[in-house]
C-alpha positions in Angstrom: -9.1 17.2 -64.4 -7.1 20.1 -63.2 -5.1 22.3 -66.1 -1.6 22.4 -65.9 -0.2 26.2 -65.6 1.4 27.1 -68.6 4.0 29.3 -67.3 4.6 32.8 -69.1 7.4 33.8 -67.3 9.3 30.8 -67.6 8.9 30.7 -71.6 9.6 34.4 -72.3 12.8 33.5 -69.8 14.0 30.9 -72.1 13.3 33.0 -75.4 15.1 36.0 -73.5 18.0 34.0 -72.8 18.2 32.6 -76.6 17.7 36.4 -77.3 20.6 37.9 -75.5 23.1 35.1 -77.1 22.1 36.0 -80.5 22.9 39.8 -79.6 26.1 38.8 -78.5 26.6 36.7 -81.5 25.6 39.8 -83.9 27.9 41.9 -82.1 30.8 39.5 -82.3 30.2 39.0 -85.8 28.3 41.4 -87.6 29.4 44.8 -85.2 26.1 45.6 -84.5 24.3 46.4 -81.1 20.3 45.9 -81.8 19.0 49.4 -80.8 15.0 50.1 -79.9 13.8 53.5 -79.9 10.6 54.1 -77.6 8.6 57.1 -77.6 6.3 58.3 -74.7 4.1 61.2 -75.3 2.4 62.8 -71.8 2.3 60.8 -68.3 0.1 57.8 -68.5 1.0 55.9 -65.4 0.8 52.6 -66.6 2.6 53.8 -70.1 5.6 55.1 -67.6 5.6 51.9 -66.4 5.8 49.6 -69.4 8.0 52.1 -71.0 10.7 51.3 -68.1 10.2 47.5 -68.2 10.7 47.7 -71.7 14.3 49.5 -70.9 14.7 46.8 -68.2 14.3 44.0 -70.7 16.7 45.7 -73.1 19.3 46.2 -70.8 19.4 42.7 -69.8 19.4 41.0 -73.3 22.7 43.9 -74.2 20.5 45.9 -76.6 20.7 49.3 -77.1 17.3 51.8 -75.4 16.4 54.9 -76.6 14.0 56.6 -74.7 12.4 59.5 -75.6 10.0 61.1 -73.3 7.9 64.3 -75.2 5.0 66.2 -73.3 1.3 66.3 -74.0 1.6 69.6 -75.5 3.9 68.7 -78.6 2.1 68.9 -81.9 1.4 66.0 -84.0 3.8 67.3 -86.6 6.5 67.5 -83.9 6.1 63.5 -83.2 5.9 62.8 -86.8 9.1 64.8 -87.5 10.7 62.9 -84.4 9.8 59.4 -85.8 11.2 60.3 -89.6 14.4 60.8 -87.7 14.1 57.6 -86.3 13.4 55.9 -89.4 16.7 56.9 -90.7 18.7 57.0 -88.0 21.4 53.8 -88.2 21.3 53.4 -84.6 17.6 52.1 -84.5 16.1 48.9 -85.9 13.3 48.9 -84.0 10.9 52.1 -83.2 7.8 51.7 -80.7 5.5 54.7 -79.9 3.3 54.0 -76.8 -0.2 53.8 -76.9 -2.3 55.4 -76.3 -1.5 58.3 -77.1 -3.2 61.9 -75.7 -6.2 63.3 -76.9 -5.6 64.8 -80.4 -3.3 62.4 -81.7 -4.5 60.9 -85.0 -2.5 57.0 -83.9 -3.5 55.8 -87.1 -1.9 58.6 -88.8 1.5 58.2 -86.2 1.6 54.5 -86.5 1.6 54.7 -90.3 4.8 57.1 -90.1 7.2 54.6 -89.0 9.1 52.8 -91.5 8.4 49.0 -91.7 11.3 48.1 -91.5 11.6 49.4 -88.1 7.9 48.4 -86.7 8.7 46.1 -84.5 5.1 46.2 -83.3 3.7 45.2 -85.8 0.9 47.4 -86.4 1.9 49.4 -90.0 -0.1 48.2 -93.1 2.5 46.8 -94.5 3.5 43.8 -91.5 -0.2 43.3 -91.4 -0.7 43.2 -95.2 2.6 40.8 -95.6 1.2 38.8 -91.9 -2.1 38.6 -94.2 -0.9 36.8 -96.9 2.2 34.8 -95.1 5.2 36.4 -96.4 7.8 37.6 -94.2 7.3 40.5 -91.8 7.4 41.4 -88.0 4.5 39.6 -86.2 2.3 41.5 -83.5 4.2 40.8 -79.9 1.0 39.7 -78.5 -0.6 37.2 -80.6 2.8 35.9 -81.7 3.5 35.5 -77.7 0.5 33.5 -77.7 1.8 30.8 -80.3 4.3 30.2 -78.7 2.6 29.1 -75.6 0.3 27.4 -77.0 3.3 25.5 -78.9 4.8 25.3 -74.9 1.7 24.1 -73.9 2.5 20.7 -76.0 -0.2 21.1 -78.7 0.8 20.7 -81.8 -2.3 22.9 -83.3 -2.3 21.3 -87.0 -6.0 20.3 -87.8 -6.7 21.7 -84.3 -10.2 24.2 -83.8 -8.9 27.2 -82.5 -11.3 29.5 -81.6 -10.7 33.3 -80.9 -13.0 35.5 -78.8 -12.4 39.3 -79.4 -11.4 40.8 -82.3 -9.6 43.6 -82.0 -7.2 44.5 -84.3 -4.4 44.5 -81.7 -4.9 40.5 -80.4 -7.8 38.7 -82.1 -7.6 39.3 -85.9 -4.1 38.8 -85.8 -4.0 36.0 -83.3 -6.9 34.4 -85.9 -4.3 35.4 -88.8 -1.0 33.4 -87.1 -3.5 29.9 -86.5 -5.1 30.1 -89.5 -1.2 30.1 -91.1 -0.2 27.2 -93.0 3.1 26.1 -90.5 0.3 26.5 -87.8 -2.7 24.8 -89.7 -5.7 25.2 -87.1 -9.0 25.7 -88.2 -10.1 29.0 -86.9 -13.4 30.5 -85.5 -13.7 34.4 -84.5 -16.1 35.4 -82.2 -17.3 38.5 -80.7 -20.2 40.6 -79.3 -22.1 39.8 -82.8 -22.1 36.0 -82.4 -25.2 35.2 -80.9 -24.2 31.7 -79.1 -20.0 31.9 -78.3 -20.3 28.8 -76.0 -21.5 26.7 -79.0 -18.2 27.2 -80.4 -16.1 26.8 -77.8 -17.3 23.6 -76.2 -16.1 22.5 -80.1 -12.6 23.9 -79.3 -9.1 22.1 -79.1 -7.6 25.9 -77.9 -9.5 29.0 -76.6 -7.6 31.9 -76.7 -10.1 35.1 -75.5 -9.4 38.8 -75.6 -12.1 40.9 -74.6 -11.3 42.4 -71.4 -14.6 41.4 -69.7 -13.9 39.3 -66.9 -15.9 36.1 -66.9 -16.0 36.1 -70.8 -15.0 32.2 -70.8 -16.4 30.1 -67.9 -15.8 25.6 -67.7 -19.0 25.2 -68.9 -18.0 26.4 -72.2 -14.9 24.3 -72.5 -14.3 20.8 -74.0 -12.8 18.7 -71.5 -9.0 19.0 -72.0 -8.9 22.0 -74.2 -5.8 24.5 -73.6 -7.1 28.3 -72.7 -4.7 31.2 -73.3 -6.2 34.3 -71.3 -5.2 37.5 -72.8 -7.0 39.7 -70.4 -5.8 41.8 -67.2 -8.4 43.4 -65.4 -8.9 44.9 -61.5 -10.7 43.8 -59.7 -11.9 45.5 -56.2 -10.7 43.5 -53.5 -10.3 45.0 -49.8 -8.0 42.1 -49.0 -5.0 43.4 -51.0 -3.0 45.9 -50.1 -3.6 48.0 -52.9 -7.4 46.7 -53.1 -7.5 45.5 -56.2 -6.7 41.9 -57.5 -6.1 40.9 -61.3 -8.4 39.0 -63.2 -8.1 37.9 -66.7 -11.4 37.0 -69.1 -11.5 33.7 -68.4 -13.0 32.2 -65.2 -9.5 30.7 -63.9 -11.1 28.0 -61.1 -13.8 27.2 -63.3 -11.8 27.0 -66.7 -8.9 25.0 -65.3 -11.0 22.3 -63.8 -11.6 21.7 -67.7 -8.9 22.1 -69.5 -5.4 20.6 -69.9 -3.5 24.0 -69.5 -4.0 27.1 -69.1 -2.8 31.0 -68.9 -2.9 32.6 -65.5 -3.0 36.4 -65.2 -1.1 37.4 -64.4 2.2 35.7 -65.3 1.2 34.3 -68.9 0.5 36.1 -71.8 2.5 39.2 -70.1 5.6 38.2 -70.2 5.8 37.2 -73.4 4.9 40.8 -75.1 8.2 42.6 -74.0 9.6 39.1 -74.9 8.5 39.1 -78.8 9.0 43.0 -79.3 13.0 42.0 -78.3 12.9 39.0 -80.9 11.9 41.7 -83.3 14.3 43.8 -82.9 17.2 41.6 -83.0 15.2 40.2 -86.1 15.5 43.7 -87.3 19.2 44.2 -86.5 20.2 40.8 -88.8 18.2 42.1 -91.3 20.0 45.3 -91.4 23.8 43.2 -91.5 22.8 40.9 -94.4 21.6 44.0 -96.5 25.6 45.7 -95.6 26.4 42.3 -96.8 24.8 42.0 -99.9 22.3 38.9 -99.0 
């Protein structure tokens, strides 16, 4: 058996495209340009980076970006003071501070400032309190990304074992959360350096999604024979045979995991993609929300 790729890029493509319409339709109709603020405090290469594919992916789907770059040095009162303005400003829907933040920053403390209406992340108590108990909120880009391709994938995950390794509260509580749900209906097992035996589980699963950013975590000989694997991980890799001599890796054994399965993630070009993807489909989410309050329903 050889697991068919299931294709990141292609799905976030499709969701971007369905994205963009409905900011045209919302501007056509309602008069409203989605905006996304995103704040960057200090240098962090790789935060740079995502910061300005995060612009990128704006642009293209006609949102409105806001970026606000603030040095290291600022207080933490000075990026609390910058997000209440945000909160309130009519511009924004959607407000995104960049982890991690710089030594001295209290990120609990920041993420809790920004309104919920505007978290677009994910990540205040609220949208995981409401994501808890299945009322209406703004999932977590990652794990919702995931659903999705594991719904791309073909499996219909009702009555399905999912099982979750990692359980961090960024991917794997949440992503246990959204398949545990009752329009998703899997039967759920967490696992994580305290579970003594993960492969027991596993070779049990219908899906394996694994998040611990530990290359090798998930290996063939832990799968069932035609179970879907959705690697969440990116790591480097030395290799002297690229030219920047690294490769990228995810958690999951790829050869040895897609000889098993029936589909599977690859890193990259899987999970990726579909981040950037779902904080958009927030924030347009947002923007309706904030028309059908002018309107009255």
């Amino acid at each position: 058996m050889a697991g068919k790729l299931i294709d990141g890029k292609e799905l976030a493509k499709n969701l971007r495209g369905e994205i963009a319409a409905g900011v045209t339709d919302l501007k056509a109709k309602g008069g409203v340009t989605p905006g996304l603020a995103v704040i960057l405090v200090g240098e962090n290469p790789a935060s740079v980076s995502y910061v300005t594919a995060k612009e990128k992916a704006c642009a293209e789907a006609g949102m409105y970006s806001r970026e606000i770059r603030l040095p290291a040095t600022i207080s933490e009162q000075e990026l609390l003071d910058e997000i209440a303005h945000l909160n309130v400003d009519p511009a924004i829907h959607g407000i995104l501070v960049q982890l991690p933040l710089p030594k001295g920053f209290d990120e609990k403390k920041v993420i809790d400032a920004i309104a919920p209406e505007k978290d677009v992340d994910g990540f205040t108590p609220v949208n995981v309190g409401k994501m808890l108990i299945g009322e209406t909120c703004f999932l977590p880009c990652t794990p919702h990304g995931i659903i999705k391709l594991i719904e791309f994938s073909g499996m219909d995950l009702r009555g399905k074992h999912a099982v979750v390794i990692g359980r961090s509260n960024i991917v794997g509580k949440p992503v246990a959360v959204l398949l545990a749900r009752k329009e998703t209906n899997a039967t759920v097992t967490l696992c994580h350096t305290g579970t003594p035996d993960v492969a027991a589980f596993t070779r049990t699963a219908d899906v394996v999604v694994v998040a611990t950013g530990r290359p090798n975590t998930l290996t063939g000989d832990m799968l069932k024979p035609g179970a879907v694997v959705i690697d969440v991980g990116v790591n480097r890799i030395p290799d002297a045979t690229k030219p920047k001599g690294f490769r990228l890796v995810g958690d999951a054994d790829f050869a040895s995991c897609a000889a098993v399965a029936s589909a599977i993630t690859p890193v990259p070009g899987g999970v990726g993609p579909m981040t950037i993807t779902m904080l958009l489909w927030n924030t347009l989410e947002s923007a309706r929300r904030t028309v059908a309050l002018r309107r009255g329903f």
